[in-house]
C-alpha positions in Angstrom: -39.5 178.6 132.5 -36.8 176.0 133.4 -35.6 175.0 137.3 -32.0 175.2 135.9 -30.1 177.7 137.9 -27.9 179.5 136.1 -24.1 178.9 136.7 -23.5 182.6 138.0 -26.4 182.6 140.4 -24.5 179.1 142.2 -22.5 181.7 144.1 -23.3 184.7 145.5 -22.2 187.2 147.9 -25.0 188.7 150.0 -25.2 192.5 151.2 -27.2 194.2 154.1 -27.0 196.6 156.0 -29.1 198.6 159.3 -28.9 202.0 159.9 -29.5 205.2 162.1 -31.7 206.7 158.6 -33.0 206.5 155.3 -31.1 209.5 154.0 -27.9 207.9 152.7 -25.9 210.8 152.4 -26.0 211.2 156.3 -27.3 207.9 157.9 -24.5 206.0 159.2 -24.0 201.8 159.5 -25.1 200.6 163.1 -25.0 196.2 161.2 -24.3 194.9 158.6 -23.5 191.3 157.2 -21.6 189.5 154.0 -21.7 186.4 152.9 -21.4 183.9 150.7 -24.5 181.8 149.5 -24.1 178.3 147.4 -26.2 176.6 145.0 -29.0 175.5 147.2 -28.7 178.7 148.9 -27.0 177.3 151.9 -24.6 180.1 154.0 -21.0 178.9 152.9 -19.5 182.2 154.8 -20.2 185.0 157.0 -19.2 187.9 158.3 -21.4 189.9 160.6 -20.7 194.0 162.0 -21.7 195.9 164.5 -20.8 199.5 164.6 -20.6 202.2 167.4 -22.1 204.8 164.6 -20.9 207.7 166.7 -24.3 209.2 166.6 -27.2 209.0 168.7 -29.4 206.0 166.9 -32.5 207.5 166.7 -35.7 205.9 167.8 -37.2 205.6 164.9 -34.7 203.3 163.4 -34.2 201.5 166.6 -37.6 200.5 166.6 -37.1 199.0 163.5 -33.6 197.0 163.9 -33.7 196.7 167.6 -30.1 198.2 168.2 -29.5 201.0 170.8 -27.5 203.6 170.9 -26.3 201.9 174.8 -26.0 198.7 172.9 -23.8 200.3 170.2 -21.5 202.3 172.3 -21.3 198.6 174.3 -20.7 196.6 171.8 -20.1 198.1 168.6 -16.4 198.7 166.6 -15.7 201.7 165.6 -17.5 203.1 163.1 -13.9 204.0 160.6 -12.8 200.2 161.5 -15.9 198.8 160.8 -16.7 200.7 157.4 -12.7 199.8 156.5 -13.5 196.1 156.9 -17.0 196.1 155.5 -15.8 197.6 152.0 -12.9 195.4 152.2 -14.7 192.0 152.8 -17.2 193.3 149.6 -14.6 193.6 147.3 -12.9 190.9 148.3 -16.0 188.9 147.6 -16.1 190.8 143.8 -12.6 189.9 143.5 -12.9 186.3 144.1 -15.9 186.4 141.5 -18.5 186.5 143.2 -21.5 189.0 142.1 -22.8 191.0 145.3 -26.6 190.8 145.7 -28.4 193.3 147.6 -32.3 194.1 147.7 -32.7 198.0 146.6 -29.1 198.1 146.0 -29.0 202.4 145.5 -29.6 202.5 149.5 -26.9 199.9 151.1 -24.6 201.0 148.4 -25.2 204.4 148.6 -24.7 204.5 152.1 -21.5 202.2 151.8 -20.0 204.9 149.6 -21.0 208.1 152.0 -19.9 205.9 154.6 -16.3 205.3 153.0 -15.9 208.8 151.9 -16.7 209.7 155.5 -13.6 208.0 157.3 -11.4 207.9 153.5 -11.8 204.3 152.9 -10.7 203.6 148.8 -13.5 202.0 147.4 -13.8 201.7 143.1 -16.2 204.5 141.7 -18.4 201.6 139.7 -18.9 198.6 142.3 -19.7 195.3 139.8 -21.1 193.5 139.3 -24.3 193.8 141.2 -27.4 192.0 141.1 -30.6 193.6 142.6 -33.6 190.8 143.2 -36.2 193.7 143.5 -34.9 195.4 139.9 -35.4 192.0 138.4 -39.1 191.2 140.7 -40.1 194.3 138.7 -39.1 193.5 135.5 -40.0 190.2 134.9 -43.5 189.9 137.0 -44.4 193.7 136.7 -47.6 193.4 136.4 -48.6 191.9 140.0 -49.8 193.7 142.5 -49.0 194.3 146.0 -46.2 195.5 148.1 -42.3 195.3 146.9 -40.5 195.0 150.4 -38.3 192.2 150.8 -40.6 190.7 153.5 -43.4 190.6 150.5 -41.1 189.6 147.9 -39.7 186.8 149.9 -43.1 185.4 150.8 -43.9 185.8 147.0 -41.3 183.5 146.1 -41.5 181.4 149.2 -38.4 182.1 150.5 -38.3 182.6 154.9 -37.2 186.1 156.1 -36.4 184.8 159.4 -35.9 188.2 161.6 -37.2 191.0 159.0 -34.8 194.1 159.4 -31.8 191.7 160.9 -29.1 192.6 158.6 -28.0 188.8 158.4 -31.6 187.1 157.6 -32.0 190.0 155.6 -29.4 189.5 153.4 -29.8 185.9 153.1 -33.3 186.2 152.3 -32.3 188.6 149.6 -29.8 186.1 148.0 -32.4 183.0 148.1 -34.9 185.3 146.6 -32.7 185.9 143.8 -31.6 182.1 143.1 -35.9 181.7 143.0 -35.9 184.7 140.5 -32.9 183.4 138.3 -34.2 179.3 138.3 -37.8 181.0 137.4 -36.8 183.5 134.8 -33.2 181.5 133.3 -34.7 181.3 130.0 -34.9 185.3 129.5 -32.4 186.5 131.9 -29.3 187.3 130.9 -26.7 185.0 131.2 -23.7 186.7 131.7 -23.1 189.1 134.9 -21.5 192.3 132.9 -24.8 192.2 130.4 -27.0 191.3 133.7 -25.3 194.5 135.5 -25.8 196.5 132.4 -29.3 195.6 132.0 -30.3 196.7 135.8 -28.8 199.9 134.8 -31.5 200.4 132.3 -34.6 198.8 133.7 -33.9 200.7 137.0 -34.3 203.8 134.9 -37.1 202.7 133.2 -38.4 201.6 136.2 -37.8 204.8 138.0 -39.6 206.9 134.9 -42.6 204.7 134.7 -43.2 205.0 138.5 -42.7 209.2 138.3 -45.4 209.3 135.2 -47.6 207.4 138.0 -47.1 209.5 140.9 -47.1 213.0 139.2 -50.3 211.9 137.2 -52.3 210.7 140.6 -50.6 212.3 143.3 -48.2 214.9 143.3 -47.1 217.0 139.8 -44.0 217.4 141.1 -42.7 214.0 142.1 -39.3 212.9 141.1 -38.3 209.3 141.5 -34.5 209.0 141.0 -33.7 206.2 138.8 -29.6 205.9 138.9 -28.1 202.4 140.2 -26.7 201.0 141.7 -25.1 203.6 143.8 -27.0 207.3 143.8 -24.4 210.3 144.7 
């Protein structure tokens, strides 16, 4: 173990979104926030979204992120503006080299792309490179027990949440929780991002395989865990 952070973890763009669902395909973005972390994990840049989803925000979900539908109508952009900026700010970020780091990448991307299809916003069919602090939590301290949440994970690492479910702390958190995952795990991580994005690839599959042998043993026969990422269409 070394506390050398690795040269492509001293930047990072940081990824988060709330929304009305968990099914990606027709949940829509109520918040969401970029920005850009340095090496001590200090907030560099920011950009911050709220969206009028054109939907009624369930209560479910608002319960969770605290955003009405009365607030979002208020307040919000609209939702083909918002989604327009939001995918260009993230590959802008990509562009300017930065890696994008978002915790459970497959559901924030996923929506992003239903999201862009929805109002015909461009965006590339293989967003990289990507890092994923909850892929790499898994693989590299697999064996510990307990809860995988980014609450859970942060306090693992020590890392403050601030507001859990706040799509700025959120992301933040994620992005601090990856510099402690990189400093901790430099010697066997890999050191460039295309082989780092590559490798997620795989041990998300693995991951996804090992935890549907689990579930279909002890619970449910029929249980499929869907292992593609970052993005699932």
């Amino acid at each position: 173990m070394t506390a050398q952070l690795p040269l492509w973890a001293a930047n990072l763009a940081v990824f988060d979104t709330e929304t009305t669902g968990i099914d990606t395909n027709e949940a829509r973005i109520v918040s969401a926030t970029i920005a850009l972390l340095g090496p001590a994990g200090d907030v560099v840049e920011r950009y911050d979204w709220l969206l009028d989803p054109g939907v009624e925000i369930p209560e479910a979900a608002m319960r969770v992120h605290g955003i009405s539908t009365e607030i979002a109508r208020a307040s919000g952009i609209d939702a083909a503006v918002g989604v327009q900026q939001i995918a260009t700010q993230l590959l802008e970020m990509i562009e300017r080299g930065f890696p994008v780091v978002a915790y459970n990448a497959p559901y924030d991307l996923s929506l992003l792309v239903a999201e862009a299809a929805r109002y015909r916003v461009p965006l590339p069919g293989d967003l990289a490179p990507i890092i994923d602090p909850l892929i790499l939590d898994k693989q590299f301290d697999r064996y510990r027990k307990g809860k995988r949440t980014l609450e859970a994970v942060s306090a693992h690492h020590g890392v403050e949440i601030g507001n859990a479910h706040d799509a700025g702390d959120d992301a933040i958190a994620a992005g601090r929780v990856l510099q402690v995952i990189a400093r901790k795990y430099a010697d066997v991580i890999p050191g460039e991002l295309d082989e780092l994005h590559r490798s997620q690839v795989a041990w998300a599959a693995q991951q996804a395989a090992s935890f549907q042998e689990y579930m279909r043993k002890a619970r449910d026969p029929a249980f499929v865990a869907d292992g593609r990422w970052p993005v699932r269409e």
